[in-house]
C-alpha positions as CSV (number, residue, x, y, z in Angstrom):
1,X,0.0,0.0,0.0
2,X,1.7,3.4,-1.2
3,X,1.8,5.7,1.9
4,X,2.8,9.2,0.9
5,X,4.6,11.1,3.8
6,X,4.4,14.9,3.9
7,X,6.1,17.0,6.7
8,X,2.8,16.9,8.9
9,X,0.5,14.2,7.5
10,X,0.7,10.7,6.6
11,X,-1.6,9.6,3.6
12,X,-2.8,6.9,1.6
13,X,-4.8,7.8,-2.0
14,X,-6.4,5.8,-4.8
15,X,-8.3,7.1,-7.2
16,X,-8.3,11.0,-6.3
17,X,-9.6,9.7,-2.9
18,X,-7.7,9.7,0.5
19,X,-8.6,6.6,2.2
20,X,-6.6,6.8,5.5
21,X,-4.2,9.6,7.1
22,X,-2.8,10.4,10.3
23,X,-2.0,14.6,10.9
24,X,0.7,15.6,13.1
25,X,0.6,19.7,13.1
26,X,3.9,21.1,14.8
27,X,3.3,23.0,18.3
28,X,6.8,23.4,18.3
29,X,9.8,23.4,16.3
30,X,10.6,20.1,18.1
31,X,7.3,18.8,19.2
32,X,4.2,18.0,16.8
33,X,0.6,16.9,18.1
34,X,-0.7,13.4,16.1
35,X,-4.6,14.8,16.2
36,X,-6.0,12.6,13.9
37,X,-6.4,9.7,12.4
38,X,-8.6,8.3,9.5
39,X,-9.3,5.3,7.9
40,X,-11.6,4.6,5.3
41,X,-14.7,1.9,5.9
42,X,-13.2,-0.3,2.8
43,X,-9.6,-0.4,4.9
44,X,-10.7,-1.1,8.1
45,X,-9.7,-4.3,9.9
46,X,-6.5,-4.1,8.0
47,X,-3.9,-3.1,10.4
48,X,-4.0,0.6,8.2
49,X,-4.3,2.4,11.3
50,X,-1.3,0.9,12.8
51,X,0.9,1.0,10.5
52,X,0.2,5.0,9.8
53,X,1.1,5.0,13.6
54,X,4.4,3.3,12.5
55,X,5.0,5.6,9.5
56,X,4.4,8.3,11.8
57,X,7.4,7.2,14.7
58,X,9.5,6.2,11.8
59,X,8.6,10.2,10.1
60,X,9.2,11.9,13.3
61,X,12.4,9.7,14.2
62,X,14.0,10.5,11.0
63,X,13.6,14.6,11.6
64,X,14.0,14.3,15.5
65,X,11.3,15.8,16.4
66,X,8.5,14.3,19.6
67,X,5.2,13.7,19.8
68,X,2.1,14.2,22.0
69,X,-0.8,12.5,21.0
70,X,-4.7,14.2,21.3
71,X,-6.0,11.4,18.8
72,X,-7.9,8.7,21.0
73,X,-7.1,6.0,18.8
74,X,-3.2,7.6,18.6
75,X,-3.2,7.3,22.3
76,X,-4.1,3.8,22.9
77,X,-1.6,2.7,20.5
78,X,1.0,4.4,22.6
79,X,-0.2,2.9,25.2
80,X,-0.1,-0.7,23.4
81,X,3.3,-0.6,21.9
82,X,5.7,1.6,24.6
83,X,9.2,0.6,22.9
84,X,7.7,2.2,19.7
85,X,6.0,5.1,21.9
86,X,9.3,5.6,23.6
87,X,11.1,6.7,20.6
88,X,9.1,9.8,20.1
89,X,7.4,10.4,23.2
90,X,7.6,13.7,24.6
């Protein structure tokens, strides 16, 4: 599945359409706020979510910069995987 990373947003796209994303806005120059996170009906049950999550840690790893996390869903998969968490935890 072709994610496209952008510097604060994580999509997937077919057809014109985005089917899944995860946004990250900056508060900071070092810290950014994963606020959101979307996945299409047709996706679901796929693991999409997740691995936006992973794109996201792997994003934010590669520019050093943290995260907080308003998102609900964001949350609990902090909460679920802490040695990925840990890596860009603020």
């Amino acid at each position: 599945m072709p994610f496209v990373t952008h510097p604060n947003k994580i999509e997937y796209e077919q057809e014109g359409k985005i089917l899944a994303e995860i946004t990250f806005p900056a508060l900071d120059e070092t810290t950014v706020n994963i606020d959101h996170t979307f996945v299409d009906d047709a996706l679901r049950g796929q693991g999409v979510a997740g691995r936006l999550m992973e794109l996201t840690v792997e994003e934010l790893e590669k520019t050093g910069r943290k995260a907080v996390a308003t998102c609900s869903y964001a949350k609990k998969w902090m909460e679920k995987n802490p040695e990925q968490a840990q890596k860009v935890k603020r």
